[in-house]
C-alpha positions as CSV (number, residue, x, y, z in Angstrom):
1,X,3.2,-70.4,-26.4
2,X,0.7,-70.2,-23.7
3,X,1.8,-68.0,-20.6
4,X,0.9,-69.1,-17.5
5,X,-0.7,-67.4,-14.3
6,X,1.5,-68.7,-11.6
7,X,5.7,-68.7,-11.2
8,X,5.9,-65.4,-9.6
9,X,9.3,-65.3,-9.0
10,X,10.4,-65.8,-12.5
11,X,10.4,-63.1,-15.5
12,X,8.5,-65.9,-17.7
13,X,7.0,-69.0,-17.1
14,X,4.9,-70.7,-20.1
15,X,3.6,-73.7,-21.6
16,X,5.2,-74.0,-24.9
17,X,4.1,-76.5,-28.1
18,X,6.7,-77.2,-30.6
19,X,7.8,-80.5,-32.3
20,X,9.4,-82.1,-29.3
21,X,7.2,-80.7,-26.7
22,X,5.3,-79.3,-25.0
23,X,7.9,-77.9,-22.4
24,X,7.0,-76.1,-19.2
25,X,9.3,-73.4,-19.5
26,X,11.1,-70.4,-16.7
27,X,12.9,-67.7,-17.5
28,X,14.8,-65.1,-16.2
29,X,17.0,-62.4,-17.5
30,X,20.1,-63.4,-17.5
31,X,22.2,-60.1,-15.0
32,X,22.7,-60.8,-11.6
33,X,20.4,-61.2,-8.6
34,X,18.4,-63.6,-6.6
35,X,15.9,-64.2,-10.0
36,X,19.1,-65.8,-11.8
37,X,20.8,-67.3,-8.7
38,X,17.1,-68.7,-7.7
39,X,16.7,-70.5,-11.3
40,X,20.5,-71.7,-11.2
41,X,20.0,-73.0,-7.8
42,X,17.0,-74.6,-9.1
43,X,18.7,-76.0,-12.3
44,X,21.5,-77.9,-9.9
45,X,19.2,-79.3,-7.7
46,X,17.1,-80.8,-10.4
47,X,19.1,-84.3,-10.8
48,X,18.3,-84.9,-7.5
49,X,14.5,-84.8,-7.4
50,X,13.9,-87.9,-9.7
51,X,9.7,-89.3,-8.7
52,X,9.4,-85.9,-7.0
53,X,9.0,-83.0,-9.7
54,X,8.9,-82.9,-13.2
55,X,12.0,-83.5,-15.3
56,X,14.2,-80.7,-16.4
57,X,14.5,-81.6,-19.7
58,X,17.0,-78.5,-21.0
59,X,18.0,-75.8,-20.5
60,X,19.5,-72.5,-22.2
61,X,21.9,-70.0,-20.9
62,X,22.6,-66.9,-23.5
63,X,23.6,-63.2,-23.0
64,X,20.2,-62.1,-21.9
65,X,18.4,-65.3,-20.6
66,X,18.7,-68.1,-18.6
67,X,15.7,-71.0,-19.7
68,X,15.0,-73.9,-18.1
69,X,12.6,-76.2,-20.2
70,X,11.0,-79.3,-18.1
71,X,8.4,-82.1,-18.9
72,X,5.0,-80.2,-19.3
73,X,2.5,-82.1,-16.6
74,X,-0.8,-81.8,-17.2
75,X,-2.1,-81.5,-13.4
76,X,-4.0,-79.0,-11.0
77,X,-3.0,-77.4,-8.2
78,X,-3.7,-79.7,-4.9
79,X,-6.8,-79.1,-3.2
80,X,-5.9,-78.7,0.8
81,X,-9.5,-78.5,2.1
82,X,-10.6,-80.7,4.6
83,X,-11.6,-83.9,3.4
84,X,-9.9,-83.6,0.2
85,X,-8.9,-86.6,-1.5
86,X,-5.3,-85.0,-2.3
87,X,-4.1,-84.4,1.4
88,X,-2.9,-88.3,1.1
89,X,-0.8,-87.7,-2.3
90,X,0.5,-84.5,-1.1
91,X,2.1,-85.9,2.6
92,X,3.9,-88.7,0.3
93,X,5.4,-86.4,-1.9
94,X,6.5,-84.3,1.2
95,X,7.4,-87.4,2.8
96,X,9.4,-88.3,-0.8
97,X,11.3,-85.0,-0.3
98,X,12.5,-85.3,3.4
99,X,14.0,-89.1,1.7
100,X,16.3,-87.2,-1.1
101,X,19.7,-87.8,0.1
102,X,21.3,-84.2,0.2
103,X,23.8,-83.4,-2.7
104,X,27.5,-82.5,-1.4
105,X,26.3,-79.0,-3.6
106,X,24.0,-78.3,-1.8
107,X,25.8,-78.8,1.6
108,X,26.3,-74.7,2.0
109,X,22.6,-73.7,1.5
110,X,21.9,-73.0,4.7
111,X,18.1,-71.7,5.6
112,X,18.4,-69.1,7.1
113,X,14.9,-66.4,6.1
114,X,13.4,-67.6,9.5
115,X,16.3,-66.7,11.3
116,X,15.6,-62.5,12.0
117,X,12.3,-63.6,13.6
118,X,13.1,-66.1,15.9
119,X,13.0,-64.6,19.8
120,X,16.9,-65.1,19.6
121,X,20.3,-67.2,18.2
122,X,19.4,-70.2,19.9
123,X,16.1,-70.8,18.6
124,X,17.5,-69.6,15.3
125,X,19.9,-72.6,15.6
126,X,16.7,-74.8,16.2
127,X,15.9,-74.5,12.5
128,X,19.2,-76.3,11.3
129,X,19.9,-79.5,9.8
130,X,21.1,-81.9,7.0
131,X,17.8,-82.3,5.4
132,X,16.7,-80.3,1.9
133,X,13.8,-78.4,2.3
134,X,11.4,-77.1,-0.9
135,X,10.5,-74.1,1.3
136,X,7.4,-73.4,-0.6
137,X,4.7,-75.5,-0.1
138,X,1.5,-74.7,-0.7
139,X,-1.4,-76.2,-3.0
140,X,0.0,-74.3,-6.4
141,X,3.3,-75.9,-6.0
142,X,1.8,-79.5,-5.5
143,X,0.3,-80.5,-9.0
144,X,-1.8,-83.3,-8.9
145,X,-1.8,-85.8,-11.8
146,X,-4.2,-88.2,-11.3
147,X,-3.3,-90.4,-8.2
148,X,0.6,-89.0,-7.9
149,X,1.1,-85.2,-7.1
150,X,4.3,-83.3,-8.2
151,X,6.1,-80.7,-6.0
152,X,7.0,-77.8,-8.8
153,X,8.7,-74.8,-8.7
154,X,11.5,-75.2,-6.6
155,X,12.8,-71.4,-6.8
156,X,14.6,-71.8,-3.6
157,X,15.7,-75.2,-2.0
158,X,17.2,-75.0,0.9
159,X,18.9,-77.1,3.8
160,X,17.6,-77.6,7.8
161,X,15.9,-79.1,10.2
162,X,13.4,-82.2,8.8
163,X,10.4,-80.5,10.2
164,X,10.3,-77.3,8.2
165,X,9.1,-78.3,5.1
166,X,6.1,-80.7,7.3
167,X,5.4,-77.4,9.6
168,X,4.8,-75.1,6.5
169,X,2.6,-77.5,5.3
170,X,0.6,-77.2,8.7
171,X,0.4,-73.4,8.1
172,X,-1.3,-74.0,4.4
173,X,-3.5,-76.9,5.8
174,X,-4.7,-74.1,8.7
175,X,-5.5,-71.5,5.6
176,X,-7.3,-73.8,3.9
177,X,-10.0,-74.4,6.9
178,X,-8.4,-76.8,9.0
179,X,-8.4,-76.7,12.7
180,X,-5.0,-77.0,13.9
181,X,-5.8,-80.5,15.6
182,X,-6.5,-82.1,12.1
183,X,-3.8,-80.2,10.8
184,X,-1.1,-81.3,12.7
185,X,-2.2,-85.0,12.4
186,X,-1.9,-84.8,8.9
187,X,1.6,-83.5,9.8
188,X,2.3,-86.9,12.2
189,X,2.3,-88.9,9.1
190,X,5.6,-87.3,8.3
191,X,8.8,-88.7,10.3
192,X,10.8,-85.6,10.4
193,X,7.1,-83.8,12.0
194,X,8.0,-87.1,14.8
195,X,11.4,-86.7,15.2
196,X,11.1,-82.8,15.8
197,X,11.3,-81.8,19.8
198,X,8.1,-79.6,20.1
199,X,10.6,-76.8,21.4
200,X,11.7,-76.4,17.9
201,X,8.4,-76.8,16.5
202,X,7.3,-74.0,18.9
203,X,9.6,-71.9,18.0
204,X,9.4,-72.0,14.2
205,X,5.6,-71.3,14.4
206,X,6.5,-68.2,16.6
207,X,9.0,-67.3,13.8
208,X,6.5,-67.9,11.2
209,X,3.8,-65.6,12.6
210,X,6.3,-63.0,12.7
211,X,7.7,-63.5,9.4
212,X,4.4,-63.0,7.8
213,X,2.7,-60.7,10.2
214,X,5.7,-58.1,8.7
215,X,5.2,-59.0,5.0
216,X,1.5,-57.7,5.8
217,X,2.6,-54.6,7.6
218,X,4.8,-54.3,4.3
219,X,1.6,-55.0,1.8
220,X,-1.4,-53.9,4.0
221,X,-3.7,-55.0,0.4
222,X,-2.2,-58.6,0.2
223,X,-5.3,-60.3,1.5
224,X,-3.3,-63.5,1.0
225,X,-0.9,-62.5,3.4
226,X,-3.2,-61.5,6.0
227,X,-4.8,-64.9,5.5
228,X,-1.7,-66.5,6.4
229,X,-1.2,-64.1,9.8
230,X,-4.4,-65.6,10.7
231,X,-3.1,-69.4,10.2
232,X,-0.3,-68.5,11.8
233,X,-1.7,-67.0,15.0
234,X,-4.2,-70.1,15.1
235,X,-1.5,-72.2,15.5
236,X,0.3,-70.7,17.6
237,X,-2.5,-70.1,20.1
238,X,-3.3,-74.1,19.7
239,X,0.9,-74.6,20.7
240,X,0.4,-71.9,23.6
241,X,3.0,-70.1,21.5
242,X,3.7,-66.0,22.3
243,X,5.2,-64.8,19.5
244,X,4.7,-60.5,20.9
């Protein structure tokens, strides 16, 4: 078994060789809490994701853990740089996940975590819609096997408006040294980023600078965070966004 670096929000996550594998494997203890309901969440929406991320192959629920065991992919995480060759694979996959057709299960799993730092209810409501959402992206979660990238870890899928998922990637394009010009036209490519009304799109970046400018009041020695304060408050300075 070789642990891996990444998969923060599991209490395990390994490459494992055996007779049948190798497996990409998560675990969590099994007692309740977001880590389990994150991983069962994740284990349900799995069917659905067929072309997009790697299969779940198994999985195990005993007394202490709950183990999901998935086709081991032997990629790298996506370079976002500018000029990188894997900006192209990653919109398609993106564009891939705003096609899944949304699982009657998953009709009640409502996003919501932007919610608390919108300017108020109504641009709250701005962030629904019928669309899942992989909430995460940023280059680890976007493996790239050789002309195809894979979105991974889906710890917490979710359901909204089209243009989240396109908007986030925006935000990780901006912290990996693009101008927010060139990182919004990457983010034209994607039809929900088209359909959007820029109101919404406005609003969610305010939210988003907010959202992360407290996580870095929380963890003043998470340079990562800061980094993403600083994307954030480039975009919103290029929308004429004040998110005070």
């Amino acid at each position: 078994m070789r642990r891996t670096a990444l998969g923060r929000s599991s209490d395990l996550t390994a490459i494992v060789e055996c007779e049948n594998g190798p497996f990409f494997v998560k675990a969590v203890r099994n007692r309740p809490g977001g880590r389990r309901d994150s991983l069962i969440r994740e284990r349900q929406i799995d069917a659905a994701l067929v072309h997009i991320s790697p299969p779940l192959l198994w999985d195990v629920e005993a007394e202490d853990w709950l183990v999901l065991g998935y086709e081991a992919i032997d990629g790298r995480s996506a370079d976002f740089a500018p000029n990188s060759l894997d900006l192209p694979l990653v919109v398609d996959t993106i564009a891939q996940i705003g096609r899944v057709p949304l699982p009657g299960f998953a009709r009640d799993w409502t996003e919501t975590r932007w919610d608390r730092f919108a300017s108020d209810s109504s641009e709250a409501e701005l962030f629904r819609g019928d669309s899942l959402l992989h909430t995460d992206i940023n280059p680890d979660n976007m493996l790239v096997e050789g002309r195809r990238a894979w979105a991974v870890d889906w710890a917490w899928p979710t359901v909204g408006a089209g243009f989240i998922d396109p908007a986030l990637l925006v935000v990780q394009l901006l912290a990996a040294g693009h101008a927010p010009a060139s990182a919004e036209k990457w983010a034209t490519r994607l039809p929900a980023w088209r359909r959007a009304a820029s109101g919404a799109i406005n609003a969610f970046a305010g939210a988003t600078l907010r959202m992360y400018r407290a996580a870095a009041d929380r963890k003043p020695d998470e340079d990562w965070l800061k980094a993403m304060v600083e994307a954030c408050r480039a975009w919103t300075e290029h929308r004429g966004v004040t998110a005070e």
